[in-house]
N, C-alpha and C positions, 0 to 999 in steps of 0.2 A: 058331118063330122070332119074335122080337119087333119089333113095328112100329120103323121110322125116330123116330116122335113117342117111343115108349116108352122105347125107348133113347136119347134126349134127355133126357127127363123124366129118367131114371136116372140120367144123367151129371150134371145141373145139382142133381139135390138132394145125389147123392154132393159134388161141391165145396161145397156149403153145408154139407152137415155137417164135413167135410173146413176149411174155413173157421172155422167156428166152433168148432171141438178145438182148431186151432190159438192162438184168441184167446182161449180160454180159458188152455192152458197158455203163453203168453207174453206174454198182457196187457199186467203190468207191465212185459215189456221194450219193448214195440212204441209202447205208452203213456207213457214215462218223462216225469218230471217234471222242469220247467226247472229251471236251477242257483239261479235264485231260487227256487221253489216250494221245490225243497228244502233251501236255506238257512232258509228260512221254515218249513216243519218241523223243521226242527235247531233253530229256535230256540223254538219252539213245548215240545218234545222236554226241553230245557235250562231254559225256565222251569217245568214240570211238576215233572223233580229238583229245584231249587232250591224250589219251593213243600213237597216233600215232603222237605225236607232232607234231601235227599241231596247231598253233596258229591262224593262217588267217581263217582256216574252223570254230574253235570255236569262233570267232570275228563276223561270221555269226547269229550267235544266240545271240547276244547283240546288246541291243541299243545302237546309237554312244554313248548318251551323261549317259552311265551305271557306276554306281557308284560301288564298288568294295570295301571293308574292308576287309584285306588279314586276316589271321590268328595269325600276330604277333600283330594285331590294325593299320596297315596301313589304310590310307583312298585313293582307288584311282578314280580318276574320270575323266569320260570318255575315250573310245578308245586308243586315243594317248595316254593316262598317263600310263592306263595299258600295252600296248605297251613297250615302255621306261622302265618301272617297270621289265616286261620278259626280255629283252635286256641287264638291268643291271644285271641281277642275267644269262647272258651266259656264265661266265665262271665256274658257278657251275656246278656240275651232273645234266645230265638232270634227271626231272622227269617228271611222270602224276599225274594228281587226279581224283578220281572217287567219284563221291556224287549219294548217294542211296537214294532217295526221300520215307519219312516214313507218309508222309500226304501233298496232294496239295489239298487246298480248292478253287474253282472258281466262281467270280464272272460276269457270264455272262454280267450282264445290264453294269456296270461301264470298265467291259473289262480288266478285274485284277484277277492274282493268287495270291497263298499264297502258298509257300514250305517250308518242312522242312525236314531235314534226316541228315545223317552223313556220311563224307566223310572222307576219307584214301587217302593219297600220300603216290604213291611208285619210287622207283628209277626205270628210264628208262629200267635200266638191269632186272627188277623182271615183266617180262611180263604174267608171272600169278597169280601176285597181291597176293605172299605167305608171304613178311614181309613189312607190312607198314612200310615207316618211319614217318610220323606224323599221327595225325586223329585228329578229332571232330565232333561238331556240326555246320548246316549250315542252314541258312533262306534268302529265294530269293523271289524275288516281281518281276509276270509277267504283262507285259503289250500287247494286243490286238490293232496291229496295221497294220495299212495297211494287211488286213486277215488274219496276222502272230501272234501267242506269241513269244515276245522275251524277254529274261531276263531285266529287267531296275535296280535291284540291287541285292547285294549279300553280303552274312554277312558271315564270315567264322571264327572259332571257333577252337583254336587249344587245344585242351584236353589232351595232353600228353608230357612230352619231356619243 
């Protein structure tokens, strides 16, 4: 029969290990990241496709029905428009844009962000982002849906040029 001490020891490493299976296989639920953090990876997520021209990945991160005011006062709305919008401007240089979020405020109960920061487009050839061709200011409105944030509008802000 096993000492009182032994069977202690026993028990207390069993819940350590017991403990630690557990943190491993639910980590990321026990650890989830704030609505901001992960807005801030969505947008992170979003300027990566747009760097890699990809249109369809960053289509992923908006609502269909996403409203869209480009930089020169276009107004576009939803999917399809902005779509058709990229498509006409294919035979220009490609570029990307990169928007640096300077404050996301979150409203959990109502299931709404608030962004704001500035963004630079660069020509597709300057893949380390050394001469902007435009920049500004931008403000985007997230919506919490179906367990996602996804962009529902975006205001963009041409400052230069």
């Amino acid at each position: 029969m096993k000492s009182p001490s032994a069977l202690n020891l026993q028990f207390i490493t069993g819940c350590i290990l017991l403990t630690t299976l557990i943190l491993s296989i639910y980590g990321g639920v026990l650890f989830a990241q704030s609505s901001e953090e992960r807005i801030r990876s969505i947008r992170e997520a979003s300027n990566a496709a747009l760097k890699a021209l990809d249109e369809e990945a960053n289509f992923e991160f908006l609502t269909d029905d996403v409203l869209i005011t480009t930089g020169n006062g276009t107004l576009l709305s939803g999917k399809d428009e902005l779509k058709a919008y990229i498509e006409s401007a294919a035979d220009a240089q490609p570029m990307f844009w990169v928007r640096t979020p300077t404050e996301i405020i979150v409203n959990e109960e109502r299931g709404l962000a608030w962004e704001t920061g500035i963004w630079h487009a660069y020509s597709a050839d300057d893949p380390n982002e050394e001469s902007p061709v435009f920049h500004g200011n931008y403000a985007a409105q997230w919506i919490h849906q179906s367990g996602e944030w996804k962009i529902q509008s975006q205001l963009f802000v041409t400052l230069n040029k």
